[in-house]
N, C-alpha and C positions, 0 to 999 in steps of 0.2 A: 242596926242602923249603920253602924261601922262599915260591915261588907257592902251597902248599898253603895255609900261614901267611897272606899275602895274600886267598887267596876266602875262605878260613873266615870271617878278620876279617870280609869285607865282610858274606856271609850272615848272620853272628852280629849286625852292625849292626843287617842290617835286621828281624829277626826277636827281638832281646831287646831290653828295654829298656837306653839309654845313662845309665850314672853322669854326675853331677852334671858333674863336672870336663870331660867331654866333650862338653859342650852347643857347642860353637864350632861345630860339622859340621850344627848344625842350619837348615833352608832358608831362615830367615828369622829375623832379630831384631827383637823388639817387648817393651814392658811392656803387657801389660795389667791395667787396674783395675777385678775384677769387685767392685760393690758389696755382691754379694748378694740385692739383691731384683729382680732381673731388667734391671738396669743395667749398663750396662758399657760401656769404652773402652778402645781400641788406642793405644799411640803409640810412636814411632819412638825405639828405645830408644838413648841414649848412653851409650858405653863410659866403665866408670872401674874403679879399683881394688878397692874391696868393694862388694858387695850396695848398700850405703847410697848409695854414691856415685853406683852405677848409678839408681838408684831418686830422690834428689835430683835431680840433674841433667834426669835425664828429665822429671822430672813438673814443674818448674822452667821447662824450655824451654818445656812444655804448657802455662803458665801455670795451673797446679792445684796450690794450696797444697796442705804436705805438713806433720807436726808430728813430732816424734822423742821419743821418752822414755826415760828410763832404765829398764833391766828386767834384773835378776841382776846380773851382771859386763858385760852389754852395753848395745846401744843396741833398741830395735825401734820399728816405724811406729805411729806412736800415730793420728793422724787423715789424712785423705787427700781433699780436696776440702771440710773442714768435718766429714766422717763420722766420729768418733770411736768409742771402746767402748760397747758397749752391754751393760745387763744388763737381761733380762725376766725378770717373775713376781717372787717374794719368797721369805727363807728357804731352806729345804732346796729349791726350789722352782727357784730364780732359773739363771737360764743365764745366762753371760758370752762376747757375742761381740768378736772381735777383729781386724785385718787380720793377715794370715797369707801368707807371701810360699812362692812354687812355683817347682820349675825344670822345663824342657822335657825327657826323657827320649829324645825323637821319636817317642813313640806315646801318652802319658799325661803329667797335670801331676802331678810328683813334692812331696811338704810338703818344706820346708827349714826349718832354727832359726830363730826369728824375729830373733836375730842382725842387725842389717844390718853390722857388721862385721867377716862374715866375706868370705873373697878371693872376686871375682864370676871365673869362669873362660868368659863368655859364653856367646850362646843365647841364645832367650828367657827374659822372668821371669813373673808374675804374681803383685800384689796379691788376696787372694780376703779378704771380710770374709766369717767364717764361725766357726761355737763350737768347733769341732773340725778337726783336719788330715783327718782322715778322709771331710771332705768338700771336693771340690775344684771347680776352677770351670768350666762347661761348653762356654765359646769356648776353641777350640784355635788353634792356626796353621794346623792345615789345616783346621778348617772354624769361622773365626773369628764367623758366623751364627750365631744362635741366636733360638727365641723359644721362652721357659721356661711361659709359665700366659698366663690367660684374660688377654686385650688388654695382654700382653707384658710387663708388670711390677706391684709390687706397690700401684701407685696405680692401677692398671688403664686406662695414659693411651691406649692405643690408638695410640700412637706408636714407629714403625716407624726404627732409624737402619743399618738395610741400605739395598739398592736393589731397585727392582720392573722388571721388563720395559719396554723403551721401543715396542714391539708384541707382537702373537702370533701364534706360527704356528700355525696348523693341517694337521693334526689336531692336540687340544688334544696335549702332551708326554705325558700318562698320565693314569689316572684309574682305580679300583679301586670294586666296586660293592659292597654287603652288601645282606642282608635288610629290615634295618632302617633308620630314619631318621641321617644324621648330622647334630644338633646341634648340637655342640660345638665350641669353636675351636681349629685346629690347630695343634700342637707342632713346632718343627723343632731337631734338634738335631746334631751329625757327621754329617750328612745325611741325618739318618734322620726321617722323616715320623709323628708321634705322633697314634692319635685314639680316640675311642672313639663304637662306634654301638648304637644302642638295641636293642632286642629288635623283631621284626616283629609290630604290634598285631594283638592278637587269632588269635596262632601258638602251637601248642604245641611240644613238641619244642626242636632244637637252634635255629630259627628264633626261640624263645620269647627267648634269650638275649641280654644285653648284654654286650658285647665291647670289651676294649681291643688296638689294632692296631699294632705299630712297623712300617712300611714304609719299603722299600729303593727308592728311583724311579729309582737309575741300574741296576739290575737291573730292575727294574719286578717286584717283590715281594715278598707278605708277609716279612717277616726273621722276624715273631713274631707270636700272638696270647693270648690270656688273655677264657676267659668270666669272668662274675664277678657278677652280679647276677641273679635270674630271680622279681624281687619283683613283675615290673608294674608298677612307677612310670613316670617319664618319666625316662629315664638321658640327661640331655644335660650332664651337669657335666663339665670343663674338668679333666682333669690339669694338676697343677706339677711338673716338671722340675727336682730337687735334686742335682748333683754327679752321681753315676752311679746315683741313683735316681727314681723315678719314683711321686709319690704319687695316687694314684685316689679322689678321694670319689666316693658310690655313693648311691642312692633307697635301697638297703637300711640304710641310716645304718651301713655301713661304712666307713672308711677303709684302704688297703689302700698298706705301702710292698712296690715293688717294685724289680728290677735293671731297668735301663731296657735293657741290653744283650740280657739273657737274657729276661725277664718272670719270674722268678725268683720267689716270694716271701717278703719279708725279715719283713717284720713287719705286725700289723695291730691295728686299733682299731676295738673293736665295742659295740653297746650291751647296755649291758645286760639280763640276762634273754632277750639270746641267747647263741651261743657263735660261735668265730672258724670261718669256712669258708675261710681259705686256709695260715695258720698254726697251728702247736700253741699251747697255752696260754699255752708260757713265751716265747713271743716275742709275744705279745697282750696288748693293753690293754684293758680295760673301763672304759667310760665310761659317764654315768647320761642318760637322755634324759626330758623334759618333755614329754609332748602334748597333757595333762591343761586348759591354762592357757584360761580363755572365748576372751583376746583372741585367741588361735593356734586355737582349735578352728573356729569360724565365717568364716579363710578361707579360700575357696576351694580353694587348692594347700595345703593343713596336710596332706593326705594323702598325697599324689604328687609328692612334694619330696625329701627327706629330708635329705643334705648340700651345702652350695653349691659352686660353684668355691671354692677354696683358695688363697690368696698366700703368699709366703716373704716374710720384712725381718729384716735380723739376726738369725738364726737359729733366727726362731720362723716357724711354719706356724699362718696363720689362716684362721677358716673357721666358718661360720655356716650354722646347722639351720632348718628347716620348725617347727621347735620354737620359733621365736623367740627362741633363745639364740646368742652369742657367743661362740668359745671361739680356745684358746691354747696352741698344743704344740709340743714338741720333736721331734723326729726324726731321728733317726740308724739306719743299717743295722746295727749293732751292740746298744745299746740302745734300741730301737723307740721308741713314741709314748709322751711324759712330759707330764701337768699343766703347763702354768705361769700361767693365772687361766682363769674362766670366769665370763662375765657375764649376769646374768639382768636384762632392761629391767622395770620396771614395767611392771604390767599395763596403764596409762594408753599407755605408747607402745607396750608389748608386740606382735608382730605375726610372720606366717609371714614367714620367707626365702625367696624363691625361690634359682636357680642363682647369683645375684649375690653374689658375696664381699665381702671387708671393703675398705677403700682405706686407702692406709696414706700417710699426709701427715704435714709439719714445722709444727708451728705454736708460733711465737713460741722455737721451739726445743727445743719438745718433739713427740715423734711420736704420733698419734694413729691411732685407724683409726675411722672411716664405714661406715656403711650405712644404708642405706635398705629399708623392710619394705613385706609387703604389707595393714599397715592406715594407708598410705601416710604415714610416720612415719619420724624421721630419725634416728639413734642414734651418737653420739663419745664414743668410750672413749681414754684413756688408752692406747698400744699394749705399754706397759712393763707395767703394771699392773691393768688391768681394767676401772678405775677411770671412773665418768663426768664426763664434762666435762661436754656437754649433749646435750639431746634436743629436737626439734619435729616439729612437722607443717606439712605443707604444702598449699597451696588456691592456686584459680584464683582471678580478681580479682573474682568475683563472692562469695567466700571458702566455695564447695565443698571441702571436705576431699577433696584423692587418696585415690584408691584402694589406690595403688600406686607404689610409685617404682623406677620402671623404670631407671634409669641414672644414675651419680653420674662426672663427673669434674674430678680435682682442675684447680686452675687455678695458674697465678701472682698473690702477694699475700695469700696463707692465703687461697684462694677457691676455692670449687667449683662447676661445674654440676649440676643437680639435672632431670631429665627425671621426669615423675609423670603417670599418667593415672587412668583410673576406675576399673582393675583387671578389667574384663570380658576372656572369652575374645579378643571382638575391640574392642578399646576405641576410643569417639567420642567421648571427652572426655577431656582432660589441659592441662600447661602446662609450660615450661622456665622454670626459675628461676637465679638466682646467687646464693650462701649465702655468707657468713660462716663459715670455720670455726673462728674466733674465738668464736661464741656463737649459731651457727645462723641470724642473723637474716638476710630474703632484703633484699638489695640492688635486685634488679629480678628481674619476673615476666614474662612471655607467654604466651595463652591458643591454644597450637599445639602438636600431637602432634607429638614426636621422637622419632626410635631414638635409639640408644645413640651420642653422639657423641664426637670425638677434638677434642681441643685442640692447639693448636700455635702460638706466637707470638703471641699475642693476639687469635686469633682462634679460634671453631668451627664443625665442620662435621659439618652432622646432614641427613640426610632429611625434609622435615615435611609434612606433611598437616592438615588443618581439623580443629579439633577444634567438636564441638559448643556451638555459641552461642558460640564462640569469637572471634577475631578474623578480620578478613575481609579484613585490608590489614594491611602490615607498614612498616616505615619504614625508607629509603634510609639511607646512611650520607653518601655523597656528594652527596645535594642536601638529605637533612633532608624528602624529598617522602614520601606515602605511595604504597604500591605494593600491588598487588593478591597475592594470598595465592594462590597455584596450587601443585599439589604438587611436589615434585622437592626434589635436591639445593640448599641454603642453605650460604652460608657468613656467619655473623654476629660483630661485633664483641664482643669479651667485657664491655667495661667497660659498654656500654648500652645492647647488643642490638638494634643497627641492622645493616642487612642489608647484605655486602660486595658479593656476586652472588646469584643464582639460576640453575638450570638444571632448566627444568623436565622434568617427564616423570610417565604415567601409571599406570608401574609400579610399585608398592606395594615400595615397601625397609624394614625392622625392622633387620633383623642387625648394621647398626651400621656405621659409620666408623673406618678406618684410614687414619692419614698417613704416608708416606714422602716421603721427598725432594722435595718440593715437591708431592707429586702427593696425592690422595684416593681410597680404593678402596673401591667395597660392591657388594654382589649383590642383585637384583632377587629380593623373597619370595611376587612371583607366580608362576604357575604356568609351567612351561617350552614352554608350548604355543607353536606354530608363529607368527610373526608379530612385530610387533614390541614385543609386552608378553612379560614375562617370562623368567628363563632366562638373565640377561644378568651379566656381570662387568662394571661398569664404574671408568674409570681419568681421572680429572678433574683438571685444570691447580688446584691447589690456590689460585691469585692470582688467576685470571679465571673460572673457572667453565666453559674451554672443555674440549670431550671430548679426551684424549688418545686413545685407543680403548675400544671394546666389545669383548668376545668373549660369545658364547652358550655356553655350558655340552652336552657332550653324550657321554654318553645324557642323556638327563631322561624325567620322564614327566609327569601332572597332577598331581601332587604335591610337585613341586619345590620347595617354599620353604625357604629359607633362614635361619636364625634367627643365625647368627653372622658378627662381623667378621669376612673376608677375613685372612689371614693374608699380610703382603710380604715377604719375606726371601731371600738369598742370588740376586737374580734370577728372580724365580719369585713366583708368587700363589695360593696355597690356599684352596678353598673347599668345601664338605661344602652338603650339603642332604638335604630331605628323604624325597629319592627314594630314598636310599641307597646315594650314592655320593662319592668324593673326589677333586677335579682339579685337577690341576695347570695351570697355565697360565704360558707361558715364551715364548722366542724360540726353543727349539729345539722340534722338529716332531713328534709323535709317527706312533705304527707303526698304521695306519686298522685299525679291528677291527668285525668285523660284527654282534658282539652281546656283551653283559657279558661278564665274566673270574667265573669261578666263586672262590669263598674256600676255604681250604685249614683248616679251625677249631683245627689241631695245630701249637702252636709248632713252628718246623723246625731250632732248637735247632741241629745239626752241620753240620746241611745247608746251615746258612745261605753264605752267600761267603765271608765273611770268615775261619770257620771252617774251611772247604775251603782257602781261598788259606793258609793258617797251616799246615795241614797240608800241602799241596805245596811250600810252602817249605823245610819239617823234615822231608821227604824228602830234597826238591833237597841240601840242607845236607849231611845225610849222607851221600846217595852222591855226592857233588864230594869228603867230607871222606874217605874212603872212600877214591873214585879216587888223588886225592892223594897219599895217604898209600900206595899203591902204584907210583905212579910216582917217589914218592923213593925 
């Protein structure tokens, strides 16, 4: 009877979730501090008596101030690195977020009392700054990786603090093809691979459709899928990743929440004067869209836009329309998407949004969000409120007013970079700036196309190319000499925009720069044709500019380009293009295949592994529990 008592226990372990008090059995103990907006840290957690002590201690040795407050009859974590409460929007309106402490279960983060004096019984903990318990934080102990939305967090820094492959094998580890283009940048979350691809131009039928995809890479497949748009737009927007949901803006100016596990759908936001196409009424929000406005109507993309990529910060979901408006929501899987302000720019700076979402930065101690439009115009709201700080526009040094502003990121010193070009299909004229986000004003200017660049340390690194009557030489940083302007990777100093290195090359890159670990990663948005332009991943010594490795990308076809940063995390490099297809690139080898993997379009829901292996476990269980119970 003992040894029946014995297996049960164990199978019961490993198949139900563990109470609180039994976290000691768990593989590993760590705190982590997710901040909420796509931030987050591990550290090596030290034992103490309650919650509190664990949680002092810890973040103490880490050197990350911590602040306590009283709350009821107890103590809770008031701020934690400087981050304190936050409340967005106004009135009946306003959310209040808070740090909210989780215990390890060994298969899920469980909410605990915000209490820190109650007994810690170890295990891991987690800090999660978040409005609700009901949402929890998406690094685990077993797959402490994550990358949540468009260039990994909500200031959209393009900064990676995994680790990337130090080569690659071939055949690339895996790679999965569709119909359509992938533009968007890739989600990784419990190792599950998140993306969504366009519809095949000019296809009718299931072809016609844009898709969101979760893939499984250590099965090598789909786990799930979800059509969801069949407007004709250009669908390359950027899922965010919230607790165990998954929000989708869409060209059809939907918003859609989803279960990230299942593809589920929980709840959605539609405009109005249509109706919701994935949820019923009562779990749908209606929202009012502007298309009306001169400044939005005459540009270009006002049509073929709709909603941008989307960020999370303390507990608000923000996210900018083709309509030239700002807006501000709640979301929760229970009570769907809520108001908390929406801003309308004057018509003076008014302009279309592309896929670019808002950047959400600390200035002077108050949080703000950024964006940049396409009547190439610069717009800081208030992130609490709605409220404007300021607006400009920006021009080359001959004072051409951009087009367009192609890429914003935040810097160190309330400082951002500002990339703008002429707003054309294919654009030969723009410049890279550095803003003030104190009052907009540009500190220094350079008349040189860049993609969408990453910052890191006081330095950036972008791709650039000549722009029209631009400049024609760029200036050393190390001798003060000028230097001749050739295309390829740059890495430039931030405060005066003199040049670190260079490495050139004739390969045309857009899609943008990722930093990790000392290194620089982007993908070549020429075509994948045979030779040595095009088709190419590459992986740059972020200090000297020398090549770590290339890999070429394959299948491809002529069509290859690439529109988005490279995704680096958990050892492994993601990239989509426009052939349509997504690969992985790693140190481990994939299975050589002689022509694409066809798409399977029917979530597979039971079928998936995970599902199966739960279910042969709850088998196994019972008839161990069974035998058992017949041999005593």
């Amino acid at each position: 009877m003992a040894k029946m008592i014995a297996l049960a226990a164990f199978l019961l372990a490993v198949s139900v979730p563990i109470a609180f008090a039994g976290m000691a059995d768990a593989d590993a103990d760590g705190l982590l501090v997710d901040c909420g907006n796509g931030n987050l840290s591990w550290y090596d957690l030290v034992p103490g008596e309650t919650v509190g002590d664990v949680i002092s201690a810890t973040l103490s040795a880490a050197g990350v101030p911590a602040e306590f407050a009283p709350e009821g009859d107890g103590e809770c974590v008031r701020s934690v690195g400087g981050q304190g409460p936050a409340s967005i929007g106004s009135g009946q309106d306003r959310q209040e977020c808070v740090w909210r402490i989780y215990s390890w279960d060994g298969v899920s983060w469980e909410p605990e009392p915000r209490d820190v004096g109650l007994q810690y019984f170890g295990g891991p903990l987690a800090l999660g700054f978040y409005p609700t318990e009901s949402i929890a934080p998406v690094s685990t102990p077993d797959y402490a990786d994550v990358w949540t939305c468009y260039k990994g967090n909500s200031s959209s820094d393009g900064v990676s603090r995994s680790h990337g492959p130090d080569s690659v094998a071939l055949p690339l580890e895996w790679y999965n093809t569709y119909p359509g283009a992938v533009d968007c940048s890739i989600l990784y979350a419990d190792g599950l691979i998140y993306h969504t691809a366009a519809g095949l131009y000019g296809s009718v039928g299931m072809d016609s459709l844009a898709w969101l995809y979760c893939l499984d890479p250590v099965n090598r497949q789909v786990a799930w899928s979800l059509s969801y748009s069949d407007s004709g737009n250009i669908e390359i927007s950027t899922p965010v990743i919230i607790g165990d949901m998954i929000i989708l803006t869409a060209g059809n100016w939907h918003i859609y929440c989803l279960d990230r596990f299942t593809g589920d759908a929980l709840a959605e936001l539609y405009p109005s004067g249509s109706s919701p196409d994935k949820c019923n009424a009562a779990r749908s929000t209606e929202y009012a869209v502007d298309r009306s406005d001169p400044s939005v109507v005459r540009d270009r993309l006002h049509n073929n836009s709709g909603i941008s990529n989307a960020v999370y910060d303390s507990g608000a979901l923000y996210f900018n329309g083709s309509d030239g408006i700002m807006r501000c929501y709640s979301v929760d899987r229970e009570d769907g998407f809520r108001e908390l302000w929406t801003y309308v720019p004057d018509s003076s700076v008014r302009g279309c949004f592309y896929f670019y979402p808002p950047h959400i930065a600390d200035v002077g101690g108050r949080k703000v969000a950024i964006s940049g439009n396409y009547a190439g115009n610069m717009i800081c709201v208030d992130a609490r409120t709605g409220e404007k700080v300021w607006t400009g526009a920006l021009a080359d040094s001959k004072g051409n007013h951009a087009g367009a502003v192609t890429a914003i990121s935040i810097c160190s010193g309330e400082r951002a970079i500002a990339c703008f070009a002429d707003g054309g299909m294919v654009s030969a004229s723009g410049g890279i700036a550095l803003i003030s986000l104190i009052d907009g004003s540009v500190i220094w200017e350079q008349d040189v196309l860049c993609s969408k660049p990453a910052v890191f340390g006081g330095r950036l690194y972008s791709y650039v190319t000549y722009s029209l009557n631009g400049a024609q030489t760029l200036v050393s940083h190390d001798t003060g000499a000028d230097i001749p302007l050739e295309n390829g990777y740059y890495s430039f100093w931030v405060d005066d925009g003199t040049v670190a290195w260079a490495r050139t090359t004739d390969a045309l890159s857009v899609g943008g720069i990722t930093y990790c670990g000392g290194r620089i990663y982007s993908m070549d948005y020429s075509p994948g044709s045979e030779g040595s332009l095009g088709g190419w991943v590459w992986c740059i010594d972020a200090d000297n500019g020398d090549v770590v490795w290339k890999a070429k990308v394959s299948p491809y076809g002529g069509s290859a380009y690439s529109m988005c940063s490279p995704t680096v995390v958990d050892g492994k490099v993601l990239v989509g293009n426009d052939y349509g297809a997504v690969y992985v690139l790693s140190e481990t080898p994939g299975a050589e295949r002689k022509e694409s993997s066809s798409i399977n379009y029917e979530s597979q829901g039971l079928a998936h592994w995970s599902w199966l292996a739960l279910i042969i476990l709850a088998v196994a269980f019972a008839a161990a529990t069974v035998w058992m119970y017949r041999r005593a």
